[in-house]
N, C-alpha and C positions, 0 to 999 in steps of 0.2 A: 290532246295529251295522250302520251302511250301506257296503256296500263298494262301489257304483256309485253311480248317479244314482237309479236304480231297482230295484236291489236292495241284500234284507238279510241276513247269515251265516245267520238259520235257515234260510232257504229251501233252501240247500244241504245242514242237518245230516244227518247220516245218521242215523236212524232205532235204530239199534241203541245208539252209543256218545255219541250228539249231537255230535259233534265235525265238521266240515265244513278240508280244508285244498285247496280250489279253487284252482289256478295264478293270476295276476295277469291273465298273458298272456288265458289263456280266458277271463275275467272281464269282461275289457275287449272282446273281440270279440263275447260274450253281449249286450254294453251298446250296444255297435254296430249289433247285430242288431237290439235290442230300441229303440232310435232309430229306425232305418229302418222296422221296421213302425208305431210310432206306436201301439200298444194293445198292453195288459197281455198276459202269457203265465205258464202259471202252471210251477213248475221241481214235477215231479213224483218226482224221485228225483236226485240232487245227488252230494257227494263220499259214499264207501263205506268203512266199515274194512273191512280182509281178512274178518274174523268175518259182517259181513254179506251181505257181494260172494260167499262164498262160497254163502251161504243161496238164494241170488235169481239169478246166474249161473253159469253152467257156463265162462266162458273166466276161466282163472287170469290173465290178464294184460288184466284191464278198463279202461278208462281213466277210469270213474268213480274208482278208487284209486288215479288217478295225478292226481285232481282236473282234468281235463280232458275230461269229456263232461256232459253232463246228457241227461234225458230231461223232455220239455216237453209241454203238454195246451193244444191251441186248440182249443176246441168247435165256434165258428162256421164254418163249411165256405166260406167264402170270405176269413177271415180265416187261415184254414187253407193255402190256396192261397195267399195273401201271402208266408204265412210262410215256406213252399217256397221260391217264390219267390229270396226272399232272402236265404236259408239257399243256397241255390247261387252266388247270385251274389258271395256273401259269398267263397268260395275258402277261405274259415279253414276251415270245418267238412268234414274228408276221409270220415269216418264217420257215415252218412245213412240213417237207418233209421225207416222209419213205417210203425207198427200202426194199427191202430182207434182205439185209446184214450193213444196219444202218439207224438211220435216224439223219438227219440234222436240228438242231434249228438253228438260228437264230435272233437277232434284228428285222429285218424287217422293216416292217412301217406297216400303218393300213391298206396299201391296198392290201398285199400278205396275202398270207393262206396256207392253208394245201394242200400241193399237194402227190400224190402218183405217184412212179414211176414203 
């Protein structure tokens, strides 16, 4: 089912339970985001039940289980820099976190930031 212009409920499932319950609100600034850069991103780890948030992270209060963060994979290293970009400029996303192989926005709050792993 399409719940954006550009995305679909699987993309969000969680892995363990298939179930996906992403906020409206994050859904909509994802779709915002994903406007502004103008090319695909692909959602590498989406909404979580407790059972498997617990499997994969260590903070008991994730915001993938509150259906507002995802963790996202851009290959191309200058569409990578876009994505930054405008993942800051955005203001939505308080929770900024980039590995090698994705990085994680997030809701947040105003006192998390950009961390690098």
């Amino acid at each position: 089912m399409r719940l954006t212009e550009n995305f679909v409920d699987n993309e969000f499932y969680c892995p363990c339970c298939r179930k996906q319950e992403m906020t409206e609100e994050f859904l909509l600034e994802l779709q915002i985001l994903r406007t502004k850069c103008n090319f695909p991103f692909k959602i590498n780890s989406g909404w979580r039940c407790e059972t498997h948030n617990a499997k994969v992270s260590s903070s008991s209060r994730n915001q993938h289980t509150a259906g507002c963060a995802v963790d996202v994979s851009v290959k191309d290293r200058y569409k990578r820099a876009t994505f930054i970009k405008y993942v800051l400029e955005s203001g939505y996303f308080k929770d900024i976190a980039v590995d090698k192989t994705f990085i994680h926005l997030g809701k947040g709050n105003k006192n998390q930031g950009i961390g690098v792993y």
